[in-house]
KOLVEX-752024 format. One record per atom (N, C-alpha, C, CB): residue in one letter; atom name; x, y, z. Coordinates in Angstrom, 3 decimals, padded with zeros to 6 digits, m for minus. Glycine has a CB too. Layout:
N
 residu atome       xx       yy       zz
      a    CA        X        Y        Z
...
REM end
This chain:
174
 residu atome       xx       yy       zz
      x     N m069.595 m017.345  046.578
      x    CA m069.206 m018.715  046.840
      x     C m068.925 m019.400  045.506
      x    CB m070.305 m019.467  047.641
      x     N m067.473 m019.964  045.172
      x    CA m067.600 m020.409  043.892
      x     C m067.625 m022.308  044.142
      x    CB m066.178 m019.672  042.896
      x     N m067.866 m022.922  042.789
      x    CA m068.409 m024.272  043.035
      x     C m067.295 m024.690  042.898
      x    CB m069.488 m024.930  042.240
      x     N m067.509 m026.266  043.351
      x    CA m066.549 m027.168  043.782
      x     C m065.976 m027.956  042.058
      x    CB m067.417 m028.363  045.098
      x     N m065.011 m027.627  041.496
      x    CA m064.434 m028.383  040.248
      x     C m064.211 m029.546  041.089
      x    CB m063.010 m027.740  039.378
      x     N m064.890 m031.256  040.200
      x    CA m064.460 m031.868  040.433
      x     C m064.245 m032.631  039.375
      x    CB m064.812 m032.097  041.251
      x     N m062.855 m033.721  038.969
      x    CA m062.669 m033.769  037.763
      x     C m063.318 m035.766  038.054
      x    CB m060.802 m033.142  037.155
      x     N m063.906 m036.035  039.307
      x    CA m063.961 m037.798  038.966
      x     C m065.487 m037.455  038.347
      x    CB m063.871 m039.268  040.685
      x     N m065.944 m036.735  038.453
      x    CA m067.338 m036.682  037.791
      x     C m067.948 m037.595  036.958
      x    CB m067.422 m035.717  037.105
      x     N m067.022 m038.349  036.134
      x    CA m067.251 m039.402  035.077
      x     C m067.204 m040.336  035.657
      x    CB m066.476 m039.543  034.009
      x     N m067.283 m040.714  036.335
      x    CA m066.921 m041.679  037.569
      x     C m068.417 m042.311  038.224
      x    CB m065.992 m040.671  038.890
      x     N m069.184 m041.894  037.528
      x    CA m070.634 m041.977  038.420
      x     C m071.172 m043.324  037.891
      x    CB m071.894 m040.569  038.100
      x     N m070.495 m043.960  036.517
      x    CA m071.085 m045.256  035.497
      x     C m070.282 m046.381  036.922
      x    CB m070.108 m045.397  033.154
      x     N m070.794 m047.603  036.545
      x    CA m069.854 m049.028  037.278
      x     C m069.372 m049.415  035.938
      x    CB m070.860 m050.568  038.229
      x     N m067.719 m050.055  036.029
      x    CA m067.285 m050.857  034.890
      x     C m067.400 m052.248  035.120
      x    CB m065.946 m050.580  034.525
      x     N m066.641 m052.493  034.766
      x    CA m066.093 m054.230  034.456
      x     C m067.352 m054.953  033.452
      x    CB m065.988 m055.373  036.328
      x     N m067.145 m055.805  034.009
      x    CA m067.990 m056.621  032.832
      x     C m069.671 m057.081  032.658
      x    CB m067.329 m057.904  032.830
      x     N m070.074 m056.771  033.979
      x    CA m071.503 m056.733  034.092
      x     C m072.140 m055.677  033.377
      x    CB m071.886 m056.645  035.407
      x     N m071.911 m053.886  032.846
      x    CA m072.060 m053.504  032.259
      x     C m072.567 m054.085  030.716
      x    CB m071.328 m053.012  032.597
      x     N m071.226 m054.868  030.250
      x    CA m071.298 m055.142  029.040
      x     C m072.324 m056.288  028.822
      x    CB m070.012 m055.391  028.586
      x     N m072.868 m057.544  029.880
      x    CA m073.498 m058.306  029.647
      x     C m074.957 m057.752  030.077
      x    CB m072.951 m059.394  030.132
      x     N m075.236 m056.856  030.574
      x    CA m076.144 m056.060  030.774
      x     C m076.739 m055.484  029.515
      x    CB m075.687 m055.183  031.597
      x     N m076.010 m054.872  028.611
      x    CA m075.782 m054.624  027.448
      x     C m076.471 m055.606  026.292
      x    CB m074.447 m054.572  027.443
      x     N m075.730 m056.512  026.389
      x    CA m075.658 m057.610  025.612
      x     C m076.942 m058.068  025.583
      x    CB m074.735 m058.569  026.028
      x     N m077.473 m058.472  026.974
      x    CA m078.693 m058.614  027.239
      x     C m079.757 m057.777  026.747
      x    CB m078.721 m058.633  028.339
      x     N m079.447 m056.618  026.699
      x    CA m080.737 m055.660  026.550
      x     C m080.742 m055.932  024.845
      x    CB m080.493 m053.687  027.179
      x     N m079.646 m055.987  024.452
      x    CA m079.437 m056.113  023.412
      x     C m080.114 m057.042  022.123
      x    CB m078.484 m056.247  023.680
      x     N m080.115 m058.636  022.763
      x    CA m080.834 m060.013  022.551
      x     C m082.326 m059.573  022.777
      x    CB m080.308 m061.313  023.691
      x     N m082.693 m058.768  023.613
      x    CA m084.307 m058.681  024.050
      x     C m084.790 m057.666  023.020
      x    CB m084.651 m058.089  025.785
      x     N m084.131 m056.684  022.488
      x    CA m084.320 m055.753  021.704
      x     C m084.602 m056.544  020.287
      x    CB m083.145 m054.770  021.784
      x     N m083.566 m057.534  020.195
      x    CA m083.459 m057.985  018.736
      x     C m084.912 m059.026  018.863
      x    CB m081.694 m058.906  018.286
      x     N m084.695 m059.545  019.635
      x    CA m086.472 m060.725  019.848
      x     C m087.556 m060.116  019.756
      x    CB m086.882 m061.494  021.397
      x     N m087.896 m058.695  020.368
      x    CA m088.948 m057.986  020.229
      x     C m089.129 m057.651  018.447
      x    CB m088.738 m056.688  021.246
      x     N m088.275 m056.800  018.194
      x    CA m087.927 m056.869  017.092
      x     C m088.069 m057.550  015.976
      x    CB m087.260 m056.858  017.213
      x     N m087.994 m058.824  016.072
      x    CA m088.627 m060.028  015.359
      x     C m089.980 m061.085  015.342
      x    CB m087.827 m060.697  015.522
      x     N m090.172 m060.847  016.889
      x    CA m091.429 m061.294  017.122
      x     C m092.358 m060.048  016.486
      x    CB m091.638 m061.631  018.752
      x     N m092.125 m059.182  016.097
      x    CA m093.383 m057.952  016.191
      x     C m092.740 m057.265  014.878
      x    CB m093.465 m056.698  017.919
      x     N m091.886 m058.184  013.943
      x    CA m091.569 m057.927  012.405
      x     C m092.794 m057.631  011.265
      x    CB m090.821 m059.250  011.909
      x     N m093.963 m058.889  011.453
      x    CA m094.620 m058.433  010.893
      x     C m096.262 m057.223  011.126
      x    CB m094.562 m059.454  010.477
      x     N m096.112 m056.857  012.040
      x    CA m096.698 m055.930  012.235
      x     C m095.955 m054.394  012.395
      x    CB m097.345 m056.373  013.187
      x     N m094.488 m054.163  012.367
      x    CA m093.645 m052.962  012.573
      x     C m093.391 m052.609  011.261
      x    CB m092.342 m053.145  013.403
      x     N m093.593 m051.574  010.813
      x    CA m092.985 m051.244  009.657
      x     C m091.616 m051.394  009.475
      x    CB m093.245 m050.117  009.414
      x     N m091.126 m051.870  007.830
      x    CA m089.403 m051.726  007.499
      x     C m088.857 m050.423  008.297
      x    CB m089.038 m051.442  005.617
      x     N m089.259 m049.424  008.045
      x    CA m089.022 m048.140  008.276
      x     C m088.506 m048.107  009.488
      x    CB m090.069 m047.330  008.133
      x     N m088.892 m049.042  010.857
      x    CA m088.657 m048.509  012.175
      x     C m087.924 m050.006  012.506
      x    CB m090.173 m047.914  013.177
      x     N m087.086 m050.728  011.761
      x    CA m086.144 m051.024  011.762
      x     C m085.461 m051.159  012.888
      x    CB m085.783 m050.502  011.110
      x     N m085.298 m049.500  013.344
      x    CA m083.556 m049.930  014.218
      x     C m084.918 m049.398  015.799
      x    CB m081.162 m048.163  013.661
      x     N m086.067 m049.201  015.417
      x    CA m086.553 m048.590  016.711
      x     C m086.692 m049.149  017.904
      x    CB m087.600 m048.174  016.592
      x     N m086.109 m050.655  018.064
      x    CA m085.995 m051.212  019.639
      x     C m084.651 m051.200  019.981
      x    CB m086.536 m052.746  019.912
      x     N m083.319 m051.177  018.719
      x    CA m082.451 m050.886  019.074
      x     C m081.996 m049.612  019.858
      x    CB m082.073 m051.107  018.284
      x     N m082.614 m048.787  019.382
      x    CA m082.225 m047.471  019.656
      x     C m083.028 m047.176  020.905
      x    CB m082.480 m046.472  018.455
      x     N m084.299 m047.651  021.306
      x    CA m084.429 m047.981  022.415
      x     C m083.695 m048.437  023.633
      x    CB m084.961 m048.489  022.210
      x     N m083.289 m049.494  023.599
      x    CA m082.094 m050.136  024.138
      x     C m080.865 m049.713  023.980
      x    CB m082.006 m051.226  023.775
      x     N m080.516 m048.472  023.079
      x    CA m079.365 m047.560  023.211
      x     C m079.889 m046.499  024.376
      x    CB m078.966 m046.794  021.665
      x     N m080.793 m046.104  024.267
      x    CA m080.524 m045.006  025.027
      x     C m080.867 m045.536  026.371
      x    CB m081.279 m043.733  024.597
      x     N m081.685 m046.539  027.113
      x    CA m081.757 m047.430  028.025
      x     C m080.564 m047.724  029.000
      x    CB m082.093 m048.451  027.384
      x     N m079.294 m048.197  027.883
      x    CA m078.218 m048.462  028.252
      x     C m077.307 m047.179  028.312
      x    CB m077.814 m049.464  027.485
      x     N m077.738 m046.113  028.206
      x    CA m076.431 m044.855  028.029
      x     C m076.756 m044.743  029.369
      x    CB m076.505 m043.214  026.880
      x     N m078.388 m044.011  029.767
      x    CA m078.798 m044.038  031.371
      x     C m078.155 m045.045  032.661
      x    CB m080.299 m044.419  031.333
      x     N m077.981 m046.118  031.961
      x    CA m077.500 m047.150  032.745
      x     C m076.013 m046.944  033.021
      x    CB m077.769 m048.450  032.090
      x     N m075.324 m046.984  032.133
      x    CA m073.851 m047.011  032.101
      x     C m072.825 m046.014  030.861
      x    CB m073.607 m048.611  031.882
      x     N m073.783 m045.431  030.316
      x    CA m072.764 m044.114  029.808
      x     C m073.137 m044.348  028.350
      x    CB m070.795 m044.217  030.161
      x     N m072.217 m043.217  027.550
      x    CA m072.240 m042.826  026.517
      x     C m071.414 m043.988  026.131
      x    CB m071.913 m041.473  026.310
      x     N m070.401 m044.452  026.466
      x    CA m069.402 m045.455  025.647
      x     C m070.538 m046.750  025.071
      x    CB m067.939 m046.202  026.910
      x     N m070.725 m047.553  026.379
      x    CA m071.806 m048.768  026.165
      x     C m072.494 m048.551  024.823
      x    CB m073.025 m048.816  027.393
      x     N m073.517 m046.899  024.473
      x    CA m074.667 m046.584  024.166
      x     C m074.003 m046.956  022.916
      x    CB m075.384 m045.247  024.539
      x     N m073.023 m046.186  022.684
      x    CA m071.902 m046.056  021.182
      x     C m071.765 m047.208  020.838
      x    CB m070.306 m045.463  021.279
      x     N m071.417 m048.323  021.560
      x    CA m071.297 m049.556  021.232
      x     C m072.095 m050.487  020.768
      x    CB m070.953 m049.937  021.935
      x     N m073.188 m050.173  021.629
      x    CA m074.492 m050.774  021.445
      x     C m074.831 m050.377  019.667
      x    CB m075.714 m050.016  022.722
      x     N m074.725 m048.933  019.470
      x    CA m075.583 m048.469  017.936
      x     C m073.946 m049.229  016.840
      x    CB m075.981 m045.783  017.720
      x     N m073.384 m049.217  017.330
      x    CA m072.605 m049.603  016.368
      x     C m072.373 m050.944  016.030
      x    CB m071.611 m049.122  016.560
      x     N m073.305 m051.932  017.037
      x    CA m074.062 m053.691  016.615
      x     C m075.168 m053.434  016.191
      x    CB m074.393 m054.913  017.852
      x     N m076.132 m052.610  016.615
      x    CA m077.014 m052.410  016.030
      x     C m077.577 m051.826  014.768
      x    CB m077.263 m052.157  016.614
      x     N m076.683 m051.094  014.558
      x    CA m076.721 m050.969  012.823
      x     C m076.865 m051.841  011.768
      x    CB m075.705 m050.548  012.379
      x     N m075.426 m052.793  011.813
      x    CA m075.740 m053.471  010.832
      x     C m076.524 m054.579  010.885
      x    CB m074.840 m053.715  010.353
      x     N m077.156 m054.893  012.238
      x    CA m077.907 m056.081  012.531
      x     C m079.467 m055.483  012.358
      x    CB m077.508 m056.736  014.133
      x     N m079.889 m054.252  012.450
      x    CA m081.070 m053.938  011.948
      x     C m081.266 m054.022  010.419
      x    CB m081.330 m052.719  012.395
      x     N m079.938 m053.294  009.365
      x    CA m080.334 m053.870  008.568
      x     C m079.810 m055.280  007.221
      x    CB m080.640 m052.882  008.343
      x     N m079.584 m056.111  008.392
      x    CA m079.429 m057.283  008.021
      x     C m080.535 m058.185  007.789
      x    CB m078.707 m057.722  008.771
      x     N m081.002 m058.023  008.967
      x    CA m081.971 m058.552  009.689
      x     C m083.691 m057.665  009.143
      x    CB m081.387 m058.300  011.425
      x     N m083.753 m056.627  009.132
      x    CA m084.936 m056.241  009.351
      x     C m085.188 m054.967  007.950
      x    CB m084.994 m055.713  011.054
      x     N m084.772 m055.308  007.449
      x    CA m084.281 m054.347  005.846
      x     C m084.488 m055.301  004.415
      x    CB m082.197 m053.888  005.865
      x     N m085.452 m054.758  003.242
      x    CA m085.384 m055.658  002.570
      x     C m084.132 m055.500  001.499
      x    CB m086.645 m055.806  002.106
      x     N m083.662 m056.466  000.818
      x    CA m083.833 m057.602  001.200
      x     C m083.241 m058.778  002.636
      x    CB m083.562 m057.886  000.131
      x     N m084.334 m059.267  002.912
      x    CA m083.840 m059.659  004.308
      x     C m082.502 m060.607  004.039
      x    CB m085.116 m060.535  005.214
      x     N m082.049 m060.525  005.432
      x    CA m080.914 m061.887  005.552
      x     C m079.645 m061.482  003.475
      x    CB m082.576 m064.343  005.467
      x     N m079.761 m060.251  003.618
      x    CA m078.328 m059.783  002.735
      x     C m078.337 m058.737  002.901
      x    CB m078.093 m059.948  001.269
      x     N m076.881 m058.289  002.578
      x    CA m076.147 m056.973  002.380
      x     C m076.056 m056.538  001.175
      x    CB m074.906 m056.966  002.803
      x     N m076.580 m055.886  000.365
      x    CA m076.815 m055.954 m000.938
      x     C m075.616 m054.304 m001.247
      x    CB m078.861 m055.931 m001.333
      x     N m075.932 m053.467 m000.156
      x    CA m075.420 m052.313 m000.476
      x     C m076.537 m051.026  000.521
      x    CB m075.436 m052.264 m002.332
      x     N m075.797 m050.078  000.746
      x    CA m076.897 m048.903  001.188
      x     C m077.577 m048.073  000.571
      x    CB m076.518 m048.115  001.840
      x     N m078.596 m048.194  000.256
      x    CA m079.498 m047.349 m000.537
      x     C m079.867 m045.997  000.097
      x    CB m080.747 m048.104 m000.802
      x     N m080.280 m045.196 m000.676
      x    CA m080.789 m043.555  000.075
      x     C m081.213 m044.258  001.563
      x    CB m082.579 m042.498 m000.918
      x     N m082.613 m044.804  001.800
      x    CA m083.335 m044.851  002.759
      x     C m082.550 m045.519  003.735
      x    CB m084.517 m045.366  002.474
      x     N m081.818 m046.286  003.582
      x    CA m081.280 m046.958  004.893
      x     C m080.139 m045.761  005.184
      x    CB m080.562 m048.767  004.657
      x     N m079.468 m044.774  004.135
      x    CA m078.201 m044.329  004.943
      x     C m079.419 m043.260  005.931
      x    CB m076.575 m043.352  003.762
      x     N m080.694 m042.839  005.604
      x    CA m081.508 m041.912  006.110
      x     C m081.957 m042.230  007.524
      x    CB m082.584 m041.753  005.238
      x     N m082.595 m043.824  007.537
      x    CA m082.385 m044.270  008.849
      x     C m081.312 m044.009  009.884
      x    CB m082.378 m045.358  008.723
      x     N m080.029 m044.438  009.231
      x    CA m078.446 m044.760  010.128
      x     C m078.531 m043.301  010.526
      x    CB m076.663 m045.320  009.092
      x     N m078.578 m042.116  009.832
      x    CA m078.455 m040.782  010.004
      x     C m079.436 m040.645  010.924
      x    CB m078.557 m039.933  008.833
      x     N m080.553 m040.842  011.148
      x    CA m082.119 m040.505  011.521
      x     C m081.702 m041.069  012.991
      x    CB m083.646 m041.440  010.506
      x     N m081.609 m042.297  013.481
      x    CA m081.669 m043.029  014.487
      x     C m080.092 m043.032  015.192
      x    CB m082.256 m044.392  014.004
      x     N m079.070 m042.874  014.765
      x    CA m078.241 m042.679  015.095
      x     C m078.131 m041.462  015.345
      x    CB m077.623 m043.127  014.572
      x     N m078.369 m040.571  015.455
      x    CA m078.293 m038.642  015.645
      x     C m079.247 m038.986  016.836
      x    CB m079.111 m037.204  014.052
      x     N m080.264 m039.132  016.977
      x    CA m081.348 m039.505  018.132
      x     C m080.383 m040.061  019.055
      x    CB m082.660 m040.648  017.729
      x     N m080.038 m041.289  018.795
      x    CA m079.489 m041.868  019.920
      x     C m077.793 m041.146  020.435
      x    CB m079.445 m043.534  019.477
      x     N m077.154 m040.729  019.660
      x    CA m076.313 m039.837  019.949
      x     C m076.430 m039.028  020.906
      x    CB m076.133 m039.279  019.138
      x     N m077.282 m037.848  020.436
      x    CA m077.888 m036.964  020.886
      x     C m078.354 m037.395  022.059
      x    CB m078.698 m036.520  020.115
      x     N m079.256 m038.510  022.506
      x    CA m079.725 m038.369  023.599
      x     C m078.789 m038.809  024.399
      x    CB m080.843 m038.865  023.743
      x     N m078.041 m039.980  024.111
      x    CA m076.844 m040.454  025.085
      x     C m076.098 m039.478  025.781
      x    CB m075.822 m041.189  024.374
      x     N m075.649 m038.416  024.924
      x    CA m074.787 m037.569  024.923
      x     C m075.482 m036.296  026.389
      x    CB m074.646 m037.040  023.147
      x     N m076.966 m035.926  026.159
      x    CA m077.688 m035.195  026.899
      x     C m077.797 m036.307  028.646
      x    CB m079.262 m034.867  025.860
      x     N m077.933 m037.428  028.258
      x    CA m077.815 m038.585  029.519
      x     C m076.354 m038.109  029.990
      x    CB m077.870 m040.540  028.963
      x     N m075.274 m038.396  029.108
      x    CA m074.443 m038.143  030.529
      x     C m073.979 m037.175  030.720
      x    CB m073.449 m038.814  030.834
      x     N m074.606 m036.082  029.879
      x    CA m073.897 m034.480  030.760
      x     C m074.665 m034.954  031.974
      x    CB m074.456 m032.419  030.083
      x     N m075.839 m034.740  032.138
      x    CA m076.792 m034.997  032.996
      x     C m076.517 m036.122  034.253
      x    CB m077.857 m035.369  032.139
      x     N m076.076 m037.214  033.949
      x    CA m075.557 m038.117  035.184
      x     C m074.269 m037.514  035.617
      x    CB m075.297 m039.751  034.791
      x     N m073.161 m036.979  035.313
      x    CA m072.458 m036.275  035.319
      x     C m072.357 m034.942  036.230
      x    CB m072.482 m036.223  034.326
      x     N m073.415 m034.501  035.946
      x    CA m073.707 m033.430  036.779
      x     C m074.256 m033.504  038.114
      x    CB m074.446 m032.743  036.175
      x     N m075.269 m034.244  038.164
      x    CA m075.960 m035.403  039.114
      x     C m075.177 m036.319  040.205
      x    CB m076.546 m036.439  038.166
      x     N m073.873 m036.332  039.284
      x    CA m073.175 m037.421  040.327
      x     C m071.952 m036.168  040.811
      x    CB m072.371 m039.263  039.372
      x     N m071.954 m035.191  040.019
      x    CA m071.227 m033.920  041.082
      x     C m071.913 m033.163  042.055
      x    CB m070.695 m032.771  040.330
      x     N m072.884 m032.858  041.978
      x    CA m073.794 m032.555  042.615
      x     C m073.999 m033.082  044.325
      x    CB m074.698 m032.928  041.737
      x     N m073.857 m034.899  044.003
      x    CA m073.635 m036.098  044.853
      x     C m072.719 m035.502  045.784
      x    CB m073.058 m037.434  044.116
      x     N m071.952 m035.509  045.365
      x    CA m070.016 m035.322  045.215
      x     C m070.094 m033.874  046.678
      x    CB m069.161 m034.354  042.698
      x     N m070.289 m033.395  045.909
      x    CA m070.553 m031.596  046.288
      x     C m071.265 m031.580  047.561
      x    CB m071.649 m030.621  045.072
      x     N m072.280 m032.311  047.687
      x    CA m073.325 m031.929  048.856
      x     C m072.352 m032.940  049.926
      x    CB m075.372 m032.480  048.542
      x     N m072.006 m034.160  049.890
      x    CA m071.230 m035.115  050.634
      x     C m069.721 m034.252  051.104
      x    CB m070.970 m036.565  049.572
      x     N m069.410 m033.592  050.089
      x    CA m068.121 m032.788  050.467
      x     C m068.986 m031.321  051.668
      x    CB m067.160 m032.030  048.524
      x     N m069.834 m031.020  051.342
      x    CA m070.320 m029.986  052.368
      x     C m070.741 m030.298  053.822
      x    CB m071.430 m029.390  051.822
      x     N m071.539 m032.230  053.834
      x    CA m071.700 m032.096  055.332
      x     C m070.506 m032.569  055.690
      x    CB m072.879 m032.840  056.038
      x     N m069.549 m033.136  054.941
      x    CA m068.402 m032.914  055.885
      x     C m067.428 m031.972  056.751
      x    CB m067.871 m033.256  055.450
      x     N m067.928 m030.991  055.295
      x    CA m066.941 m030.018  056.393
      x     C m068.125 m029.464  057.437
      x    CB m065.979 m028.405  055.462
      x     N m069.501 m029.363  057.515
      x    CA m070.103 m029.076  058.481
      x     C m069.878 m029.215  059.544
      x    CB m070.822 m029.338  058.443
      x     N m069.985 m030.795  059.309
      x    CA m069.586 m032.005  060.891
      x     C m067.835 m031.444  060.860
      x    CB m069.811 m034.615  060.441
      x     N m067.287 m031.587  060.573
      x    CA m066.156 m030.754  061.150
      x     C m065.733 m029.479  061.481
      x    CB m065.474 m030.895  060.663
      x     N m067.103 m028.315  061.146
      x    CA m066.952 m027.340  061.603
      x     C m067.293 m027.566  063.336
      x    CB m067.727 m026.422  060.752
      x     N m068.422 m028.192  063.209
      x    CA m069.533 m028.238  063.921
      x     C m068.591 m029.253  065.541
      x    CB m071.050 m029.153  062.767
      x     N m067.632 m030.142  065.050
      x    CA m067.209 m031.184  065.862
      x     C m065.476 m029.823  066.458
      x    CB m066.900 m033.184  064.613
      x     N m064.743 m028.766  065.709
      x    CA m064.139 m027.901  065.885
      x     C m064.254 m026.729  067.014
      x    CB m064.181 m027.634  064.903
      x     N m066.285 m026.425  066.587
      x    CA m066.518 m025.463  067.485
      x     C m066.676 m026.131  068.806
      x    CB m067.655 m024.651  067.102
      x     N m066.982 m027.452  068.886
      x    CA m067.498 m028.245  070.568
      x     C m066.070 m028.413  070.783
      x    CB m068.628 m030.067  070.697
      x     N m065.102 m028.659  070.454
      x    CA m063.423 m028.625  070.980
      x     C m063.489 m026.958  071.499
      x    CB m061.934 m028.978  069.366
      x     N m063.409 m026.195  070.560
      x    CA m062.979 m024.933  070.937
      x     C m063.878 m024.706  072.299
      x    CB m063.200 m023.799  069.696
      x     N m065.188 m024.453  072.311
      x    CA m065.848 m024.589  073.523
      x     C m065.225 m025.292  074.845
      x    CB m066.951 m025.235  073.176
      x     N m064.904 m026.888  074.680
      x    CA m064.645 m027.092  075.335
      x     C m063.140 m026.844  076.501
      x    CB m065.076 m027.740  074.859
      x     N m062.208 m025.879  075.226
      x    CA m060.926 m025.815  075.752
      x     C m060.933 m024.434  076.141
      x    CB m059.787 m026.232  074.809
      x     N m062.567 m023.915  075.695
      x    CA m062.712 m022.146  076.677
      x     C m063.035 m022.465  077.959
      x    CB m064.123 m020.891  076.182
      x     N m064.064 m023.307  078.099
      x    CA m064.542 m023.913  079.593
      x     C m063.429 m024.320  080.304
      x    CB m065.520 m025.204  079.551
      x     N m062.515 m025.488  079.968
      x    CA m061.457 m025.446  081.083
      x     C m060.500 m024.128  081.162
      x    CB m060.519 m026.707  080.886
      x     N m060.126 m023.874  080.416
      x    CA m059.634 m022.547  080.630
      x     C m060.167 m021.376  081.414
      x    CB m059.528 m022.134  079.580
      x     N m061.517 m021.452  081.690
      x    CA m062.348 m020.616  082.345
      x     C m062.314 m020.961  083.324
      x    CB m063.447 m020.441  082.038
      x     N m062.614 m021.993  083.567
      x    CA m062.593 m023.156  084.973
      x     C m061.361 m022.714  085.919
      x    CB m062.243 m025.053  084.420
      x     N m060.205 m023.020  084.948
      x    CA m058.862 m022.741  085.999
      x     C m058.535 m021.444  085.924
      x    CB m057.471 m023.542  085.675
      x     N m058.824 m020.094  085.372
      x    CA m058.876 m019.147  085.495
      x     C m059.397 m018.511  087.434
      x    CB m059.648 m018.975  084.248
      x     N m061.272 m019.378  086.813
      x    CA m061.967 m018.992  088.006
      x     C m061.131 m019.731  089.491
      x    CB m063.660 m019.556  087.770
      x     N m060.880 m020.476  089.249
      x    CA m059.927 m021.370  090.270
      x     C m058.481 m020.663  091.074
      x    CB m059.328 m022.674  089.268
      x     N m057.801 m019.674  089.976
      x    CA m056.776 m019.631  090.088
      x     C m057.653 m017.977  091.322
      x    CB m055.642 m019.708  088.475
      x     N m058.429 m017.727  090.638
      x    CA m058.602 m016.250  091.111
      x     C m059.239 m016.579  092.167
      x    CB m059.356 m015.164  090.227
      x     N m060.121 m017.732  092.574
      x    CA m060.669 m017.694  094.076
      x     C m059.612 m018.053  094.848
      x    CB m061.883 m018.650  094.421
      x     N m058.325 m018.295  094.474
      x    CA m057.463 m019.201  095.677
      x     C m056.515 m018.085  095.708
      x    CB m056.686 m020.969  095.283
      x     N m056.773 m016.741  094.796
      x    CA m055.408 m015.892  095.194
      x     C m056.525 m014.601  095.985
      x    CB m054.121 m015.219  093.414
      x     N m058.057 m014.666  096.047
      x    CA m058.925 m014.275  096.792
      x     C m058.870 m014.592  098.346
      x    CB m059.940 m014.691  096.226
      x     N m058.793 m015.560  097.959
      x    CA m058.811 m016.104  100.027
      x     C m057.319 m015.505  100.520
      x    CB m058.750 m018.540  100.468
      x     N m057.759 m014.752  102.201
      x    CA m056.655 m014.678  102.800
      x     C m055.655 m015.845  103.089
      x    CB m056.988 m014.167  103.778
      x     N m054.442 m015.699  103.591
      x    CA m053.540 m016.386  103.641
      x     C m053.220 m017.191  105.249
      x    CB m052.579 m015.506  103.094
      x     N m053.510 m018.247  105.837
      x    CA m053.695 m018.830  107.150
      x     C m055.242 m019.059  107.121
      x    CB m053.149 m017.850  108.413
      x     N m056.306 m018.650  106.524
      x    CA m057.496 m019.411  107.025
      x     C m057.910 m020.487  106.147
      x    CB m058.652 m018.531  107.220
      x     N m058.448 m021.302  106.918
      x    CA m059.062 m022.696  106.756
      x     C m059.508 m022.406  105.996
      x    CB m059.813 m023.416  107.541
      x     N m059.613 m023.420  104.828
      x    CA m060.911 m023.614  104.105
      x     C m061.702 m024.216  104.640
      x    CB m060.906 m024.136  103.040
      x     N m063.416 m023.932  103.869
      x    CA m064.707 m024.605  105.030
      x     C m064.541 m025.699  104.711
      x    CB m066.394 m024.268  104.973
      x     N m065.169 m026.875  105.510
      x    CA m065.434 m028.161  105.352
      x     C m066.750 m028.752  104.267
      x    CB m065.631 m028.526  106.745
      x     N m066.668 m029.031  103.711
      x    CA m068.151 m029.321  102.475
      x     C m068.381 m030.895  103.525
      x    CB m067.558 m029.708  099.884
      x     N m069.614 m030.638  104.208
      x    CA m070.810 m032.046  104.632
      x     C m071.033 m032.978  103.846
      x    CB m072.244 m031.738  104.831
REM end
């Protein structure tokens, strides 16, 4: 039995624009956590509610969103949460180590999310395409049945009426 290629597979995310404010949103909550809990988080983990909220949002709505998401979140982690704070001074070893560090993570996992929804939503796809043809096997064989029965019917019909002699009555049914 070979499997069903189906190419809408990518098809399993919702678009338009609730996605993106969905996004956006997770986005603002990431950055507040983030700041409320600045001085107790180390510099070091920086981008770690972003990237949270990347991979949050890939599950939600795909690899594109996720991509989008790390690519505000970069420079707003270290704008924001990198010394020196509130400037761009330049990238030093440790921050390109982060961008590399947290961005490969979130890549990576986005990327493992939507083979995975992907597959999940063929899968969907696949089993919905099987009880259909069931129920139409199943709704095929009660036709066929039913067009053996009349056929049987007037068969048996044809052969009791060329059975009976020719001049006698049929009985009366009470």
């Amino acid at each position: 039995m070979t499997a069903i290629k189906l190419r809408n597979a990518k098809r399993w995310k919702t678009g338009g624009l609730r996605p993106i404010l969905v996004c956006l949103c997770g986005f603002v909550i990431a950055f507040a956590l983030r700041y409320v809990l600045s001085p107790v988080v180390d510099e070091a983990m920086s981008m770690l509610f972003f990237a949270i909220n990347c991979i949050v949002m890939s599950y939600l709505f795909g690899f594109a969103y996720s991509f989008g998401l790390l690519l505000l979140s970069i420079p707003t982690a270290l704008f924001f949460f990198r010394k020196p704070y509130f400037m761009m001074d330049g990238l030093g070893d440790k921050d390109v180590f982060l961008i590399v560090v947290y961005g490969s993570i979130v890549m990576l996992t986005s990327f493992i999310i939507e083979w995975l929804q992907r597959e999940r939503y063929s899968a969907v796809l696949q089993q919905r395409v099987s009880e259909t043809r069931y129920q139409m096997l199943i709704e095929s064989d009660q036709a066929r049945r039913a067009e053996y029965a009349e056929h049987f019917e007037a068969v048996a019909k044809r052969q009791s009426e060329e059975a009976r002699p020719v001049g006698v009555a049929e009985p009366r049914q009470p």
